[in-house]
C-alpha positions in Angstrom: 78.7 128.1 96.6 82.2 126.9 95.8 82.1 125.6 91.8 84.0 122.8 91.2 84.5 120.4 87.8 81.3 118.7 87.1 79.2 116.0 85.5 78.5 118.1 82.4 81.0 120.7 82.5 84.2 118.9 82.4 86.4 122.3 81.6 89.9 120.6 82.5 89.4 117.3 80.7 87.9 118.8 77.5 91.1 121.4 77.0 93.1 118.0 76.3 90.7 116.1 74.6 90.2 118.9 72.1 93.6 117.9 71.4 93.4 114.6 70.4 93.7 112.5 67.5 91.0 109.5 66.6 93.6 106.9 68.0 95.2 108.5 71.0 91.2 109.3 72.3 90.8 105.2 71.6 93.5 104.5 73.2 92.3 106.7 76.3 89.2 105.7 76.5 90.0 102.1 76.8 92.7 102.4 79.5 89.8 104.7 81.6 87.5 101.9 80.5 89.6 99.4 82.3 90.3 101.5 85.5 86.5 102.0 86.0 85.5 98.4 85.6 88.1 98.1 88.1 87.2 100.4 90.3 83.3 99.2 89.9 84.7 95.7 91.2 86.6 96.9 93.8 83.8 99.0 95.3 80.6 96.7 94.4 81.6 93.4 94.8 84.6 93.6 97.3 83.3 96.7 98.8 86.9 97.6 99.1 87.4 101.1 97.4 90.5 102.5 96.3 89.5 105.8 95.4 87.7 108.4 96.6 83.8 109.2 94.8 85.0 112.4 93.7 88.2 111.1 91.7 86.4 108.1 90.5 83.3 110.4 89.0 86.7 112.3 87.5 87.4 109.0 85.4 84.1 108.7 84.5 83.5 112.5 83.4 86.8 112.4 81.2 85.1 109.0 79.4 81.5 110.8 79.0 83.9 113.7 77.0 85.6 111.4 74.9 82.5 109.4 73.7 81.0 112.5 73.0 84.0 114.0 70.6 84.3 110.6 69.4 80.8 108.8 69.4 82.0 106.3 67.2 84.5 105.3 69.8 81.2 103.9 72.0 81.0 100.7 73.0 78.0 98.6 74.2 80.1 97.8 77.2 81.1 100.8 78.3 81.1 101.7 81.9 78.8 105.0 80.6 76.6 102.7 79.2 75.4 100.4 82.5 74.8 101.1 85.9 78.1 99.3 88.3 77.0 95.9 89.6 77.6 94.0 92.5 77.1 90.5 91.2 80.7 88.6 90.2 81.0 88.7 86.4 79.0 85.6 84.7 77.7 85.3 82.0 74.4 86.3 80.4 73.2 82.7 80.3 73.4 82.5 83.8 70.9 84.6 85.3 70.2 83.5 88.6 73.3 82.4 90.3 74.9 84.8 93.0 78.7 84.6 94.0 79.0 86.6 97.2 82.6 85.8 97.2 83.7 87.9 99.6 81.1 89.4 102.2 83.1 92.3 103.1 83.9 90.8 106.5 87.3 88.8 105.6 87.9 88.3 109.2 84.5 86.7 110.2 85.1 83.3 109.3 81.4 83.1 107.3 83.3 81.8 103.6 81.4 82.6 100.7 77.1 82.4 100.2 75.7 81.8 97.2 72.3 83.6 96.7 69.6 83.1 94.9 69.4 85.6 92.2 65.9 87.2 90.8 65.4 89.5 87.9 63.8 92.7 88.9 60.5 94.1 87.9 61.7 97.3 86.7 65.2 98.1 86.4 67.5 99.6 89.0 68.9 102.6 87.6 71.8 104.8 89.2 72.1 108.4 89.0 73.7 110.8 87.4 76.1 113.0 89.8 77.4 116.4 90.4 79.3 118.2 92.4 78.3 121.7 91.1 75.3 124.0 91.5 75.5 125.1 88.3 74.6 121.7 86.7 71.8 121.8 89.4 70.4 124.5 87.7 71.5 122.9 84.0 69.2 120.3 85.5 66.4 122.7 86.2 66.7 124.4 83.0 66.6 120.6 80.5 63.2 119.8 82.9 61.4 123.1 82.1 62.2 123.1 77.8 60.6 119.6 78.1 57.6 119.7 80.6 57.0 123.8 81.1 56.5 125.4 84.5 54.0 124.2 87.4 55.8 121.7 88.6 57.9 120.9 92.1 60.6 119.4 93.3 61.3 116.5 96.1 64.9 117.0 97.5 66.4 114.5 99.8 69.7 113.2 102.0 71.9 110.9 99.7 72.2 108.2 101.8 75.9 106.8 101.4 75.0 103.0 101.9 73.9 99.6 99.8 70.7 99.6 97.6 67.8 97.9 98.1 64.6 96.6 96.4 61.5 95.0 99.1 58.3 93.9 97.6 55.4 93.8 99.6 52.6 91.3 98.7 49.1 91.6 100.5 51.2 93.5 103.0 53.7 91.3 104.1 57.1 91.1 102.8 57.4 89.0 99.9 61.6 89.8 98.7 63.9 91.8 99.0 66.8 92.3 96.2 70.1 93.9 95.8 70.7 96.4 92.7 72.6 93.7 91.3 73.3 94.7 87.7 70.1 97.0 87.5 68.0 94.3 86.2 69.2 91.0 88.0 69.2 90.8 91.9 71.0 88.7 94.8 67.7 87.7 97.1 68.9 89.1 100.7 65.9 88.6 102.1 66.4 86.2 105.2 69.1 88.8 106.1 66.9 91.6 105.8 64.0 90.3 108.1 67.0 91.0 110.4 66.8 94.7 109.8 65.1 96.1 113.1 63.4 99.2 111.4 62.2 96.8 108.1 58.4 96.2 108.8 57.2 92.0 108.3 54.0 93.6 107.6 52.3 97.2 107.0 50.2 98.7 109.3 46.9 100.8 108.8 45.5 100.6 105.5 45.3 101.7 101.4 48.4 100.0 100.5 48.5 98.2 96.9 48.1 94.7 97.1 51.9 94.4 95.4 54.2 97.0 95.0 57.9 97.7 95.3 59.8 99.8 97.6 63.4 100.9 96.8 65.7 102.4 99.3 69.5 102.4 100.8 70.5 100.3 103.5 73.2 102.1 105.6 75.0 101.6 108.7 75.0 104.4 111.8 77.7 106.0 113.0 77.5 104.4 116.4 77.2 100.8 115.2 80.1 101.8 112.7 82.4 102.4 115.5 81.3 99.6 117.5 82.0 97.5 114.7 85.5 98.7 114.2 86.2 98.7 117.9 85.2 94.7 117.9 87.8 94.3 114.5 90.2 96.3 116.1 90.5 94.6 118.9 91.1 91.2 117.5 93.3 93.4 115.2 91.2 92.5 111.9 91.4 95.3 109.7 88.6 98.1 110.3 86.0 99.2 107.7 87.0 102.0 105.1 83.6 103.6 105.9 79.7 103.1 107.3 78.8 102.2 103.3 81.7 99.1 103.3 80.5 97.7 106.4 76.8 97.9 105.5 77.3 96.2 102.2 79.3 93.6 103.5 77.1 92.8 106.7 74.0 92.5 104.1 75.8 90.0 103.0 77.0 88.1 105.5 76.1 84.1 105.7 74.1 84.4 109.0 71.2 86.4 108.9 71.6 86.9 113.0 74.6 88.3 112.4 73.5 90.5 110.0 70.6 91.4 113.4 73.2 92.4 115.3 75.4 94.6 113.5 72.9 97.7 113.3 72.1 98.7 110.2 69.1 100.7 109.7 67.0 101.4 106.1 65.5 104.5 104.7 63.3 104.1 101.6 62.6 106.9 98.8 61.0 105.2 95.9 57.8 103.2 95.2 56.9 101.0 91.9 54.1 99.0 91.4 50.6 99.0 88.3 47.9 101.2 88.7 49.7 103.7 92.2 47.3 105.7 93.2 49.8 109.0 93.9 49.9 111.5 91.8 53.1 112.8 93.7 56.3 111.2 94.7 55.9 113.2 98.4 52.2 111.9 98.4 53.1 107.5 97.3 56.3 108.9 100.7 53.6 109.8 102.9 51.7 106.9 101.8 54.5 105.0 102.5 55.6 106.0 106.1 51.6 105.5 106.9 52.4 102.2 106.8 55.3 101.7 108.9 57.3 101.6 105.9 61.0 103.7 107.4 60.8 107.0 105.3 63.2 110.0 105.5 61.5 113.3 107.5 64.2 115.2 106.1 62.9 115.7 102.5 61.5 119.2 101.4 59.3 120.2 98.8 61.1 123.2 96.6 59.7 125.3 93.7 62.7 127.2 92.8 66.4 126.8 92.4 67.1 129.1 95.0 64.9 126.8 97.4 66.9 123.8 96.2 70.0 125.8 96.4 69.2 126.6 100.1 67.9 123.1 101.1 72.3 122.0 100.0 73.5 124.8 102.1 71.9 124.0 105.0 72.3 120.3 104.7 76.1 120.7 103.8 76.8 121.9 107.2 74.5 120.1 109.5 75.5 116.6 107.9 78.3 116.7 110.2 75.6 116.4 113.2 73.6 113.0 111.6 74.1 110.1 113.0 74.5 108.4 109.8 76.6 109.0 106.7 75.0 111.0 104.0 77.1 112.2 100.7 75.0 114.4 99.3 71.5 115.7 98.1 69.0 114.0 95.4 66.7 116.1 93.1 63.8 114.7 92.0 61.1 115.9 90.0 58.0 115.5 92.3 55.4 114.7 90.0 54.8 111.5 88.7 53.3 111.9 85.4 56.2 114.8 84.9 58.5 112.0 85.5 56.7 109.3 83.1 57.3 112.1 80.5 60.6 112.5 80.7 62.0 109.2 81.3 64.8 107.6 81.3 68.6 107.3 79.8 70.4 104.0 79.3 71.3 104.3 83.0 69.9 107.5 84.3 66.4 109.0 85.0 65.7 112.2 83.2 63.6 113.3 86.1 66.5 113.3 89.0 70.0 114.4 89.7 72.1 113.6 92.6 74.3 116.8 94.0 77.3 115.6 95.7 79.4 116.7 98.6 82.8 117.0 99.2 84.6 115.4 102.1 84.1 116.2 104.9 86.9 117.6 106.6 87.7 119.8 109.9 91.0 121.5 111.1 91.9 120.8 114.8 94.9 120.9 116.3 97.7 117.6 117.2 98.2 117.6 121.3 100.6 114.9 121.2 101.6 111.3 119.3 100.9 107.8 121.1 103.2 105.0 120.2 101.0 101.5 120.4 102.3 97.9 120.4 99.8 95.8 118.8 99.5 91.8 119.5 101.7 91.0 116.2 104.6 93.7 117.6 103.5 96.5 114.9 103.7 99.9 116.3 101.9 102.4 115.2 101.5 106.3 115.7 98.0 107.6 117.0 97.2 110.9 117.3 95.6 112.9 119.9 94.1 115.5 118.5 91.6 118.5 120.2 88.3 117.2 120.2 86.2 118.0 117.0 82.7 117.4 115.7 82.7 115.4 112.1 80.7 113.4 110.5 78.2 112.7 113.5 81.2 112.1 116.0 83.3 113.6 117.8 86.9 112.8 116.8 90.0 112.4 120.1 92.2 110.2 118.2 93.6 109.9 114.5 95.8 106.8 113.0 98.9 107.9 111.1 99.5 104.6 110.1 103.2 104.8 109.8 106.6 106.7 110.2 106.4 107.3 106.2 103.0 108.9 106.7 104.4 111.2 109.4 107.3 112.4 107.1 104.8 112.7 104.0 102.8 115.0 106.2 105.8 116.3 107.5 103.7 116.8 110.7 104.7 118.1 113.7 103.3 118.0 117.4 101.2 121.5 118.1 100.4 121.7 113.8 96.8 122.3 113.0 95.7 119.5 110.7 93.1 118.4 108.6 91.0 115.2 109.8 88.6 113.2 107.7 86.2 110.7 108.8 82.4 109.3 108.7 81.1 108.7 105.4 84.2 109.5 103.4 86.8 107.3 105.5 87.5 106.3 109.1 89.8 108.8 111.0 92.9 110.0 109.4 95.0 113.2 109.1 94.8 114.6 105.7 97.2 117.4 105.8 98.9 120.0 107.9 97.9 124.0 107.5 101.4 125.4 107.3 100.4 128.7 107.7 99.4 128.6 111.4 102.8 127.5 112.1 104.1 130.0 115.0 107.3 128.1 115.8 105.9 126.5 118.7 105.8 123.0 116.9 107.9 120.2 118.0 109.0 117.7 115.1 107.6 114.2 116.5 110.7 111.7 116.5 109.7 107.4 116.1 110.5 105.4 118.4 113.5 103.2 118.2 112.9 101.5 121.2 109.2 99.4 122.1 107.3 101.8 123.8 106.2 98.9 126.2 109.2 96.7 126.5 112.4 99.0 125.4 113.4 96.2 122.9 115.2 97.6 120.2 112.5 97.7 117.0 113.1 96.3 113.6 111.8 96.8 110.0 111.7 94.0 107.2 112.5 95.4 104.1 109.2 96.4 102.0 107.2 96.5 105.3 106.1 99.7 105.6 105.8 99.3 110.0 108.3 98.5 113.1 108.2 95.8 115.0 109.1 94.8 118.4 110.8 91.5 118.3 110.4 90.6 121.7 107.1 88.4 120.9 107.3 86.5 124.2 108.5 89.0 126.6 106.7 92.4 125.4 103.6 93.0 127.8 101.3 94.2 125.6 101.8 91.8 122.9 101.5 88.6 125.2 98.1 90.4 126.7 97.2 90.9 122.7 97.9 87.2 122.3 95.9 86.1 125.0 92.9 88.0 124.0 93.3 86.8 120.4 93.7 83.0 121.3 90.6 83.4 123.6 88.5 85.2 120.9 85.4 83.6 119.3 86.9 83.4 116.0 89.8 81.3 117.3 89.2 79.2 121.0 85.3 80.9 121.7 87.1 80.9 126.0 84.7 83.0 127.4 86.7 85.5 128.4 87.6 89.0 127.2 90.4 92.2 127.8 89.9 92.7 131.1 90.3 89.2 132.2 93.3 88.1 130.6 94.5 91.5 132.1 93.8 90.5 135.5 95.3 86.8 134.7 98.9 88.6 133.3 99.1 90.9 135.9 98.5 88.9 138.6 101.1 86.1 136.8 98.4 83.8 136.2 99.0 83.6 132.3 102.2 84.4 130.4 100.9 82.0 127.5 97.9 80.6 125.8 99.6 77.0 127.2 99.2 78.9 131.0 95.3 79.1 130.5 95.2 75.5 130.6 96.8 75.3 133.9 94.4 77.4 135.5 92.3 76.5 138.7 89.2 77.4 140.1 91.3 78.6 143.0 93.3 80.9 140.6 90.3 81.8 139.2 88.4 83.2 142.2 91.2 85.4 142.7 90.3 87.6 140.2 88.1 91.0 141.0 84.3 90.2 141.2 84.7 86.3 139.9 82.4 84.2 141.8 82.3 80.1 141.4 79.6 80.6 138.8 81.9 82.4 136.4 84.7 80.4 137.3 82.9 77.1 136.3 82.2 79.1 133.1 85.4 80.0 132.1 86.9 76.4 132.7 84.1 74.9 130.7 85.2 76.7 128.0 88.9 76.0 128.4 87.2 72.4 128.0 85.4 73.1 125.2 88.2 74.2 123.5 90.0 71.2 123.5 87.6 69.9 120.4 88.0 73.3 118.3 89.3 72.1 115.2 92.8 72.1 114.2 92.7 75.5 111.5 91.1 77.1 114.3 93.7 76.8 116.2 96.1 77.6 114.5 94.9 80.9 113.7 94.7 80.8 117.5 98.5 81.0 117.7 99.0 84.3 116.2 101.1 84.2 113.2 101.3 87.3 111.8 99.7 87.2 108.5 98.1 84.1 108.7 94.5 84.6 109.5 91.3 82.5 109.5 91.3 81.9 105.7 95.5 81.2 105.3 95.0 78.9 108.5 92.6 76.8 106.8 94.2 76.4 103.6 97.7 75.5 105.9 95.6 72.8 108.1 93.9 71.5 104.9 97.4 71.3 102.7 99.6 69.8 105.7 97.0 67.8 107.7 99.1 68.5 111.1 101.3 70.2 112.9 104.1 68.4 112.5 104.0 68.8 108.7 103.2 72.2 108.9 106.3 72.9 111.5 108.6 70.7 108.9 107.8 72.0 105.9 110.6 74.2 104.5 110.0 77.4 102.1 109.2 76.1 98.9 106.9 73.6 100.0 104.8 76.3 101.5 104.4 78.0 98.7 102.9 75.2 96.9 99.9 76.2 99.1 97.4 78.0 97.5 97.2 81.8 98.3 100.6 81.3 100.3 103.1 84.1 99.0 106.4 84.9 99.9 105.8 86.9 103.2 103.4 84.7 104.7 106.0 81.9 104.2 108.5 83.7 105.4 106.5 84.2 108.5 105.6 80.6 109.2 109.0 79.9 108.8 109.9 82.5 111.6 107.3 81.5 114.3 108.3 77.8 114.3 112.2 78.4 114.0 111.5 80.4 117.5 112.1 77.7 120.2 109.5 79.5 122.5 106.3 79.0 119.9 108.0 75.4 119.6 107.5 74.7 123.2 104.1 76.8 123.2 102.7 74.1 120.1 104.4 70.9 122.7 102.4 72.6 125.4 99.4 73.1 123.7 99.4 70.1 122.4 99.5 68.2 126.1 96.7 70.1 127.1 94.5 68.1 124.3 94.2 70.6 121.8 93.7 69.5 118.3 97.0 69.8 116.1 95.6 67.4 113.3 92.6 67.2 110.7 89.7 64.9 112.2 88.7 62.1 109.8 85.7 64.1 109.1 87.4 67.3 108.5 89.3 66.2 105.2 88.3 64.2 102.6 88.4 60.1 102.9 88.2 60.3 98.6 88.9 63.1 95.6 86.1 61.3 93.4 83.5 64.0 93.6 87.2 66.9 93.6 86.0 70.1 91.5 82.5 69.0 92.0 79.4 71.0 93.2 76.2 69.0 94.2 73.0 70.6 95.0 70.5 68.2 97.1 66.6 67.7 96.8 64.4 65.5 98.0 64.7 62.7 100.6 66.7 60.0 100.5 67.6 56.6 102.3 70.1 58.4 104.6 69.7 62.0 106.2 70.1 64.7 104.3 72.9 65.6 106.9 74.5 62.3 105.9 74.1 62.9 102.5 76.2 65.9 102.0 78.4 64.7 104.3 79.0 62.1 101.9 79.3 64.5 99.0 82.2 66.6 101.6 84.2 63.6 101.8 84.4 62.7 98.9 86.1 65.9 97.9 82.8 67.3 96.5 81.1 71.0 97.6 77.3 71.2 98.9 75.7 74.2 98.1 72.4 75.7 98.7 71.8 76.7 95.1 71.6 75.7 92.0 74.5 78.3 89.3 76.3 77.9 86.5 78.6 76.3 88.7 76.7 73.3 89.9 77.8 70.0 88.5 74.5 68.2 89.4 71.3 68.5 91.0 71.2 64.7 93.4 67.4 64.2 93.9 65.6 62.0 96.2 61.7 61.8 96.6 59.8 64.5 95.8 62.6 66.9 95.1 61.7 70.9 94.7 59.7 71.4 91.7 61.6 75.0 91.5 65.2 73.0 91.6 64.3 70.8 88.9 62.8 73.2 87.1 66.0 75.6 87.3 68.2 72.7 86.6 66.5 72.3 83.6 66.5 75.6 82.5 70.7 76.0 82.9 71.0 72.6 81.6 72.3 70.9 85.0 72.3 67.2 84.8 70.0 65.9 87.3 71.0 62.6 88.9 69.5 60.4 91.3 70.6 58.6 94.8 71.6 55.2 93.1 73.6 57.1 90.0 75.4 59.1 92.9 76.4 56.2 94.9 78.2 54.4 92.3 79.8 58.0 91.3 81.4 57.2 94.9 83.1 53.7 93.6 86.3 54.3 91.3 86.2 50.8 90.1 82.7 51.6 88.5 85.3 53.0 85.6 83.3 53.0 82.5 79.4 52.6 82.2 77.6 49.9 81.6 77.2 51.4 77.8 81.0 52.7 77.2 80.4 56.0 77.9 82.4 57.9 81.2 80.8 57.8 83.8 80.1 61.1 85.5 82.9 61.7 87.6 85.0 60.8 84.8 82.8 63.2 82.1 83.4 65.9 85.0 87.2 65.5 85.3 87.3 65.7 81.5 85.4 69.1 81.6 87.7 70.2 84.2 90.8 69.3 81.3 89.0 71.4 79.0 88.0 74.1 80.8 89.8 74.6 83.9 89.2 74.2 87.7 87.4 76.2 90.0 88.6 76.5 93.2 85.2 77.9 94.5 82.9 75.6 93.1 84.2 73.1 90.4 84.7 72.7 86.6 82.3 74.9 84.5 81.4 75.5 81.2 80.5 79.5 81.6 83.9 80.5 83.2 
């Protein structure tokens, strides 16, 4: 097998770090310090990575070398030292508030969801990775000095997806937890009752009256590229990879959503007092006797040359799984074996991951499509001979850009390298020069729109063309309609192939056009019947009370999507506003930089998009916060209010009340809540939590004259506490997410 740099090993690294002095080694290790804790955010928490596994275990190798040269240059904090989290930093004081921030689906509209956070029972450790045989068998060779011969080994798929923890109590699940930090939790468990292969309750018989099961929640291949196709057709940007989208949906805010988008579980660990197994195969077996989903692709080996065999085979026929796998785990099958050897700061003794390279495949480039998307960017596809990888079979390749093309220095007829599945979505790697023949034909951009001949443009620092022509260019008025009509902006019931029909039979030039539409107009359309006629123009109704930073996402500025469109209706209040407002009042608005401004400016300084917004308008749709959208005061501003209880209005009523007011409402008690309001008989948990992270609790009369600014000072001199909250905010800083805190 091909040996590559290592976990242990670390050949390259250690030549240099012989080299070093005591200060240049300090200095090294906290710069690599830094870029892993970064790269543990960006993968964990934003599920966003911007490096590959293999160059990210590279930082992490070169740290292990230093520490060890230097051991006095360890720190408690090092990234060596703790498993990667996925909670946001808090502090340790705060141990069971979640921030989801963001879910990993920016484009879906669901905001942020706090969860409740749990400690877990035993700690969720990480493993220690490879991606060389002969630390395999380095492995091998540290398990036998400690516990002697007679023993076996379980060897399984690494599944590349999201770690999870389910309890079962008198067989039903009870909770189910995210790694977290290894020893604190987000509680996902509404969202995973969604999870079609998760069992409510066991079947047959024998199982423990509690225990825990630990697995990896992953997404298929085929609901992968479902999921992309959806994004990319409403031109949200796709998932990196399966693991991305499975993390995120696990954390999406509605747990039907989370039903819907596929993803599948495979567990490979069981905890609990008193187990019964003497084997981990044997507490598997156990397992998938009770419904429980449990891989059928783990082997029992008894040699490294069994283990050794068991990568090979799985190294090639990944590739044909319909799921994303990154590599092989080693465990040592017996369970009093693995009590012996325990357990590192952050690794078991008793089990090594082996991981795989990329996956990659050479096929050859037919030709290079030129496509106009709805905001004008062209971009280059690929069309490639058809080849097997990663559980797919690959057609088509993005190449992102003319300065991709030139970095490959690609050329139509080359043999490239493709990459895809579990490591990334489709993309060209790299061309093998030598199977040039001659025969290749450089590829030359467009200068011209491939649609509408329109000469293209490029902003400086934008890496992509455009096609100017926003209201004449065919594809991109078709784009426009489908975005305006899409559930995240107007929910029309109506999808690609019907505003197709409606351009091409000159039905609809415009979103404004759609609202001009008759039944009669409608009927003329292949297979449309009165009954989906009625449909479509009830939902042109219906559309007509979508809120105003719905539509203007609707209109298809480019940049501005769901989250910019909100923070533009919020800031401006209307149209009109928004439409005045020159450069540097836009970027006053939060999270509004130069480019987005830039392109605000641009749409409404285009006398068509002016017209569009009149026409719009006179069809009834709303270009102005409702009352209720924004709020009537600013007492409660930098506020969060968690309800209990019931009170002399609805509950519904109630955090309206704490909304307009300029307050949040949140489900949970954090670090971040300002108070707990209770009513009658309020959660014994919540007041119990409150009292434990020292949230003042405060009932419905206190709250109500919190809503009256002339109630000033109380009754005894002291602020009241909207005035005590606006002082903390002095002190200690806003928070746009969820108020003034004292543990930011």
């Amino acid at each position: 097998m091909t040996r590559t740099p290592g976990l242990f090993e670390q050949d390259m690294p250690q030549q240099s770090i012989s080299d070093m002095t005591r200060e240049q080694a300090s200095a090294r290790a906290a710069e690599l310090r830094e870029m892993i804790s970064e790269n543990n955010r960006l993968y964990y928490v934003e599920n966003a990575p911007a490096i590959s596994d293999y160059d990210y275990d590279m930082l992490m190798n070169e740290l292990i070398a230093i520490e060890k040269r230097f051991p006095e240059l360890v720190t408690p904090d090092s990234p060596t030292m703790k498993v990667g989290s996925d909670l946001k930093q808090k502090p340790a004081n705060e141990p069971f508030t979640a921030y989801a921030g963001k879910d990993g689906i920016p484009a879906d509209g669901t905001g942020n969801k706090e969860f409740e956070q749990y400690p877990h029972k035993y700690p969720m450790l990480s493993l220690g990775n490879t991606y060389d045989i002969s630390e395999v068998e380095a492995f091998a060779e540290r398990v036998s000095r400690t516990i002697g011969d007679g023993f076996s080994y379980s060897c399984e798929l690494k599944f590349d997806g999201t770690a999870i923890c389910l309890t079962y109590r008198n067989g039903e699940l009870f909770r189910a937890l995210t790694r977290g930090d290894g020893t604190i939790g987000d509680d996902v468990t509404e969202n995973v009752r969604h999870i079609s292969n998760i069992p409510q309750k066991l079947h047959g018989n024998g199982y423990p009256d509690e225990f825990e099961i630990r697995g990896e929640i992953y997404m298929p291949y085929k609901a992968f590229d479902r999921l992309n196709a959806e994004r990319e057709r409403d031109e949200d940007p796709p998932f990196a990879n399966p693991r991305n989208a499975a993390s995120g949906s696990l954390k999406l805010l509605d747990p039907k959503t989370v039903g819907h988008r596929g993803l599948e579980c495979t567990l490979y660990h069981i905890l609990g007092e008193n187990l019964p197994f003497k084997t981990h195969n044997e507490a598997l077996s156990a397992a998938a006797s009770w419904g429980l989903p449990v891989s059928d692709k783990r082997r029992i080996c008894r040699s490294i040359s069994e283990i050794e065999s068991y990568i090979e085979y799985w190294d090639k026929e990944r590739k044909f799984l319909p799921f994303a796998t990154d590599g092989i785990v080693i465990k040592v099958n017996e369970l009093e074996y693995q009590r012996i050897l325990g357990f590192t700061s952050k690794f078991p003794r008793w089990a090594v991951a082996y991981k795989f390279k990329a996956e990659h495949a050479l096929t050859k480039l037919l030709s290079i499509d030129y496509q106009v998307g709805r905001t004008g960017a062209v971009t280059p596809v690929a069309n490639l001979e058809p080849v097997q990888l990663a559980g797919t079979v690959v057609k088509r390749a993005s190449l992102h850009n003319s300065d991709q093309m030139e970095m490959l220095d690609i050329r139509v007829g080359d043999h490239v390298y493709v990459e895809k599945g579990g490591e990334i979505i489709p993309k060209i790697t790299g061309v093998e020069l030598s199977l040039r023949d001659g025969s290749e034909t450089l590829p030359v951009f467009p200068d011209r729109c491939p649609d509408c001949g329109t000469p293209l443009v490029r902003d400086e620092g934008e890496a992509k063309f455009f096609c100017p022509n926003t209201s004449g260019c065919p594809t991109q008025i078709k784009g426009k309609l489908v975005h305006f009509t899409s559930r995240k902006a107007m929910n029309i019931l109506a999808g690609d192939a019907t505003m197709e029909q409606l351009y091409n039979l000159g039905l609809a030039k415009s979103p404004a056009d759609l609202y001009d539409l008759t039944k009669e107009d409608l009927l003329r359309l292949e297979a449309w019947k009165d009954r989906s006629a009625a449909r479509f123009l009830n939902s042109l109704e219906a559309s007509k009370k979508v809120t105003f930073d719905h539509v203007l996402y609707a209109l298809g500025i480019r940049y501005v999507g769901e989250s910019t469109a909100k923070e533009l209706a919020r800031h401006f209040g209307d149209i009109d506003a928004l439409m005045a407002a020159d450069r540097d009042t836009l970027l006053q608005v939060e999270d509004i930089g130069e480019v987005i401004a830039d392109s605000v400016l641009a749409f409404f300084s285009d006398p068509h998009n002016v017209e569009e917004v009149a026409r719009l308008r006179k069809a009834g749709l709303q270009f102005a916060m409702r009352q209720e959208e924004g709020p009537s005061s600013e007492v409660l501003k930098g506020m969060t209010i968690v309800i209990s209880g019931t009170f002399s209005i609805s509950r519904d009523e109630m955090k309206k009340l704490i909304t307009s007011n300029g307050g949040k409402n949140s489900g949970s008690l954090s670090g971040k809540t300002s108070y707990l309001l209770a009513g009658a008989k309020p959660g014994p948990e919540k007041m119990q939590k409150a009292e434990a992270l020292g949230i003042k609790v405060i009932g419905e009369d206190e709250f109500m004259k919190m809503l009256d600014p002339a109630a000033g000072r109380q009754e005894d001199g002291t602020d009241s506490p909207a005035e005590e909250n606006a002082v903390q905010g002095s002190l200690f800083g806003d928070d746009t997410e969820g108020g003034p805190t004292l543990f930011e």
